[in-house]
C-alpha positions in Angstrom: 0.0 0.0 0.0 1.3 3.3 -1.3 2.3 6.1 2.0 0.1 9.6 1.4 2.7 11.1 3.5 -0.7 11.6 5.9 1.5 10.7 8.8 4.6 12.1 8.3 6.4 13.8 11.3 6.9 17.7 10.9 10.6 17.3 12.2 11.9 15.5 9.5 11.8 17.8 6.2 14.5 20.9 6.8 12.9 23.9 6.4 12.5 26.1 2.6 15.0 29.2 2.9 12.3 31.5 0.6 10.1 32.7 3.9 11.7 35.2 6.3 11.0 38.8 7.8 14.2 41.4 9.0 13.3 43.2 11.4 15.7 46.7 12.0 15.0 48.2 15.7 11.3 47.8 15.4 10.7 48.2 12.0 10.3 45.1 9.2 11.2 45.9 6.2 11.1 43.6 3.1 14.5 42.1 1.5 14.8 39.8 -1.7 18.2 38.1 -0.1 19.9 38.2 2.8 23.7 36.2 2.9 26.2 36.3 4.9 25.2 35.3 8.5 28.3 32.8 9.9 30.6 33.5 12.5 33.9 31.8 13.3 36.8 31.1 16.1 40.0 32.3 14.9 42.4 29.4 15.7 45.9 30.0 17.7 48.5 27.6 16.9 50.8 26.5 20.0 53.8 24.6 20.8 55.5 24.6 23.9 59.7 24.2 23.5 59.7 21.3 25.3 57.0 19.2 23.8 58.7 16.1 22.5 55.9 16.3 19.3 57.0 18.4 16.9 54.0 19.9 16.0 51.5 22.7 17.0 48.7 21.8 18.5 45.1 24.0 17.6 43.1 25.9 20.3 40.2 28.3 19.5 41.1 32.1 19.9 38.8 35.1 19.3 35.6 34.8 17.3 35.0 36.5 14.6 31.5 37.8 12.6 31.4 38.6 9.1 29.5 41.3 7.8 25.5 40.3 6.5 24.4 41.6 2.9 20.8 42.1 2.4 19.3 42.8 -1.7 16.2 44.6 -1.5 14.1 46.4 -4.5 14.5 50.1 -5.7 11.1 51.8 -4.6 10.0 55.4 -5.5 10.9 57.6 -2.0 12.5 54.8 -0.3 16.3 56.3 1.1 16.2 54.1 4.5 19.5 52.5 3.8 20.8 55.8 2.5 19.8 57.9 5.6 20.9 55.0 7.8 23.7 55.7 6.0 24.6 59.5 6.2 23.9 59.5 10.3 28.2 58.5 10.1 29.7 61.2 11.6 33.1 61.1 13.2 32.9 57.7 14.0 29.7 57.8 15.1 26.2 55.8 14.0 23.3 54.7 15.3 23.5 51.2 15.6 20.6 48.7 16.3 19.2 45.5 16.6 18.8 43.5 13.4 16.6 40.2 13.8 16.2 37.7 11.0 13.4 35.5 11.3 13.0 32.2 9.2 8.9 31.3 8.8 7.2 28.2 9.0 3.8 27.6 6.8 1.7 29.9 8.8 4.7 32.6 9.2 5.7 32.1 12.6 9.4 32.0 13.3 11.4 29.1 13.7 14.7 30.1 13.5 15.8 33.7 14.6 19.2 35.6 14.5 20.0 38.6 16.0 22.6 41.0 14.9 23.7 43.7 17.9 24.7 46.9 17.8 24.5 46.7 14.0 25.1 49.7 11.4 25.8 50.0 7.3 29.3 49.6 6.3 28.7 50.0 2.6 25.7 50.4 -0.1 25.6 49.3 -3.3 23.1 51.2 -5.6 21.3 49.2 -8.8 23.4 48.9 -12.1 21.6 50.6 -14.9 21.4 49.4 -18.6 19.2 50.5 -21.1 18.5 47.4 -22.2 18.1 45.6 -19.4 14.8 44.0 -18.4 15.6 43.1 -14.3 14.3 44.6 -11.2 16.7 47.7 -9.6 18.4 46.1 -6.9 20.2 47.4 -3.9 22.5 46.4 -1.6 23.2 46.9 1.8 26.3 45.3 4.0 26.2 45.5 8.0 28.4 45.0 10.2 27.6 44.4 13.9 29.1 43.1 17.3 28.1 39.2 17.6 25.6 37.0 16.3 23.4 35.0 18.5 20.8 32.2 17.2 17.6 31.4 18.8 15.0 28.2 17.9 12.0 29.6 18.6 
């Protein structure tokens, strides 16, 4: 007798990438893609001058983010990432919480990370060709202080 998947357990497909909301402070605003969000240890290489193994071993030193890009669409009046953007005076920004949230069916979140103290590093306007038939696409890159993952 042929399985109609009727009683299948929810745990054991992994979850479609294409359903997620960012959240900036408070506000959610809609991106296209979003890449970028790992973080690593660096690794410090040791050998004491005694050891009879001549060899380092590996330990794991200070970890280290890397910066998120997010792609959105070009829309009439929209500068948010622009005047995000000119608030860098002197070494100073605003920066503030970024939350991606991956979405099950019914757009709650299952997966959430939170960028902190996070603030735009560089922007990357659409390319233009006349005879181009794409969407205009921009791009922002964050960087931010640490990376923390949450199942909710």
């Amino acid at each position: 007798m042929a399985d109609d998947g009727s009683a299948q357990s929810t745990s054991v497909w992994p979850l479609p990438k294409f359903y997620f909301q960012v959240k900036w402070d408070s506000q959610v605003m809609s991106f296209q893609e979003v890449s970028g969000l790992d973080i690593e240890a660096q690794i410090i290489e040791y050998r004491s001058g005694d050891n009879p193994v001549f060899s380092t071993i590996k330990m794991p030193g200070i970890k280290k983010s890397g910066n998120v890009t997010m792609k959105k669409g070009v829309y009439k009046s929209d500068n948010k990432f622009w005047d995000w953007f000119s608030q860098i005076k002197m070494n100073t920004i605003k920066r503030v919480p970024v939350t991606i949230s991956l979405l099950d069916e019914a757009g709650s979140p299952t997966m959430v990370w939170t960028l902190a103290n996070a603030w735009p590093t560089k922007i990357t306007g659409t390319d233009l060709k006349s005879d181009g038939n794409e969407v205009a696409i921009e791009t922002i890159e964050i960087a931010h202080e640490g990376i923390t993952i949450d199942n909710a």
